[in-house]
C-alpha positions in Angstrom: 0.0 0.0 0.0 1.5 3.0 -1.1 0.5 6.2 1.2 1.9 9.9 0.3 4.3 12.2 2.5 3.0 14.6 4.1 4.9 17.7 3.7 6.2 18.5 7.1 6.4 22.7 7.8 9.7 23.7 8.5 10.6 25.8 11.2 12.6 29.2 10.8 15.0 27.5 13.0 15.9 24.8 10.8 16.3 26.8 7.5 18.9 29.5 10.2 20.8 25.9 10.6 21.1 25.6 7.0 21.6 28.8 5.8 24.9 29.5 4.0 27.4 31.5 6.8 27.6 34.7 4.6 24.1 35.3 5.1 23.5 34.6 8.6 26.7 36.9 10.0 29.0 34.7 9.5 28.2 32.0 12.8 29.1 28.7 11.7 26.3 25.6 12.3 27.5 24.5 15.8 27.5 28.4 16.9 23.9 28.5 15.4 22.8 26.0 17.6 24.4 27.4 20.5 22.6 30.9 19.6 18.9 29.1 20.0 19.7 26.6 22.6 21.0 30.2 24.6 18.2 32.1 23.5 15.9 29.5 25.3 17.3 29.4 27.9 16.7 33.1 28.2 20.7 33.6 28.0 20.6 36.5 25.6 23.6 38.3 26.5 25.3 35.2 25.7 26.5 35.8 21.8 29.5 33.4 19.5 32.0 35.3 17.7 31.4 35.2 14.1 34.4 34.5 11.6 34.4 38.2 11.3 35.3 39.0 14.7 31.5 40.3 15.8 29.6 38.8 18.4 26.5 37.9 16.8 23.1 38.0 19.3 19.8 36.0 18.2 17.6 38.5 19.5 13.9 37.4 18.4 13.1 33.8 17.7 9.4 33.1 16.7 8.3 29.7 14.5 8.2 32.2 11.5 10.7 35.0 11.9 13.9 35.2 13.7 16.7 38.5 14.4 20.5 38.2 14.7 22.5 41.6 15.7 26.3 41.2 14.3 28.2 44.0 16.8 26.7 47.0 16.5 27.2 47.4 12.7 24.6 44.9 11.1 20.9 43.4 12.0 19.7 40.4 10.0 16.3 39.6 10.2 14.6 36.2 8.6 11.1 35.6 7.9 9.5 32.9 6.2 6.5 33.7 4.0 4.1 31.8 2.2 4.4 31.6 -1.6 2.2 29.8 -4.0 2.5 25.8 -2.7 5.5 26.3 -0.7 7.5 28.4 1.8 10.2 31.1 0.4 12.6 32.8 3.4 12.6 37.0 3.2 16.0 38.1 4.5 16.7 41.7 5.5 20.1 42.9 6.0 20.3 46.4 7.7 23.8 48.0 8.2 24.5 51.0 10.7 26.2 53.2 7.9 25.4 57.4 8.7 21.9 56.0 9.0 20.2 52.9 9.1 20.4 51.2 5.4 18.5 48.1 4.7 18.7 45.0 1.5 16.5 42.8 0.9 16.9 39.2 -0.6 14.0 37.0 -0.6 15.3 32.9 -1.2 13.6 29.7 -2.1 14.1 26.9 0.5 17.2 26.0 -0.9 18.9 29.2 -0.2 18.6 30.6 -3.9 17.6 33.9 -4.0 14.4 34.7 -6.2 15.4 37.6 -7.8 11.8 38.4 -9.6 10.3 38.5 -5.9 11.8 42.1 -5.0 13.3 44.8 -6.7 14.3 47.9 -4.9 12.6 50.9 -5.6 14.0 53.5 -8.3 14.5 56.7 -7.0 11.4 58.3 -9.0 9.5 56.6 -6.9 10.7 58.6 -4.1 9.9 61.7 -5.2 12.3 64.6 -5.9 15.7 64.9 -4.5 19.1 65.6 -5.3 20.5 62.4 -3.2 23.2 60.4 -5.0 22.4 57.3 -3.1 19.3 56.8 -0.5 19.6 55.1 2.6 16.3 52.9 3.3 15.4 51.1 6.8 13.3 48.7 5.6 10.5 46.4 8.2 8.7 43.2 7.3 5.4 43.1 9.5 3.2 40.2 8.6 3.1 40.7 4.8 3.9 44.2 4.4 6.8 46.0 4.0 7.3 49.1 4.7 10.8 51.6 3.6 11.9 54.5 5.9 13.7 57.1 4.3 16.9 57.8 6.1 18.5 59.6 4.4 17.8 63.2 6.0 20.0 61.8 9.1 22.8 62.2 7.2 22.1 64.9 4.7 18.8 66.7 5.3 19.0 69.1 2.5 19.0 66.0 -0.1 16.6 63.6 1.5 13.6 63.0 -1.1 9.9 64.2 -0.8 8.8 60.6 0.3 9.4 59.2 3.3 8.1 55.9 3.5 7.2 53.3 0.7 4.6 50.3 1.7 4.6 46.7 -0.4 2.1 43.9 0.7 3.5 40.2 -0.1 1.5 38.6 -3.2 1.8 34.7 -2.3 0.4 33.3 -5.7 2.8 35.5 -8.0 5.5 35.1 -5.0 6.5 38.8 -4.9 6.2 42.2 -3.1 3.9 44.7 -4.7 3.5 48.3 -4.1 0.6 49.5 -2.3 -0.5 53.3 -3.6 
């Protein structure tokens, strides 16, 4: 008798553990482990050096989303949303340059990024300005995402007219779309 797998839902623990090192700060598997099993344990001033000399804290830890802070220089925050039949893994990367500056990468369970899934906004869409680069906070809540414009922190006179973008998650065509 032949009866079908299930398909088991993963955890946003067990795609961290298998996450290529470059895109979780640089904290090998066993230090991974050592970052949850401290976390639960309600140890979170407890943090492994990374291979870049940064202590790396896991400071949030849900079934769905979870936050690392690399030193003081870099927050990495992964959440897993739904997409068509399956699971894709948003990862924000948000480095303390003059101002908070966020990327975003969204992956397939395999770790390969998705590159349709999100494309940054072009500066038009920001409204006039005479900024030669923006810096953008950007938050995942539930399924939108919403961009801060920093760049006023660190040049006030350039910062564009817009100061935040919004983008609701489209699980069937497995992308982020504006909202207006």
């Amino acid at each position: 008798m032949f009866l079908p797998l299930m398909a088991v839902a993963r955890s946003v623990r067990e795609y961290f553990l298998a996450a290529p090192m470059e895109l979780v700060g640089y904290v090998d598997e066993t230090a991974r482990l050592d970052m949850i099993d401290y976390f639960n344990a309600g140890q979170t001033d407890r943090a492994p050096m990374s291979s870049r000399n940064l202590r790396v804290k896991l400071t949030e830890l849900t079934d769905t989303t979870m936050t690392l802070k690399a030193g003081d220089v870099q927050t990495i925050s992964l959440r897993l949303l739904p997409a068509k039949a399956d699971t894709v893994i948003a990862v924000i990367e948000t480095m303390a340059t003059p101002a908070l500056d966020s990327k975003l990468t969204i992956y397939n369970k395999e770790w390969k990024p998705i590159p349709k899934a999100w494309n940054a906004p072009a500066d038009k869409e920001w409204g006039k300005h005479e900024a030669s680069f923006l810096l953008t906070e950007y938050h995942l809540e539930g399924d939108t995402l919403t961009l801060i414009d920093n760049t006023a922190q660190w040049d006030e006179q350039v910062a564009p007219a817009v100061k935040q973008l919004k983008y609701v998650w489209q699980p069937k065509s497995v992308k982020f779309k504006r909202l207006k």
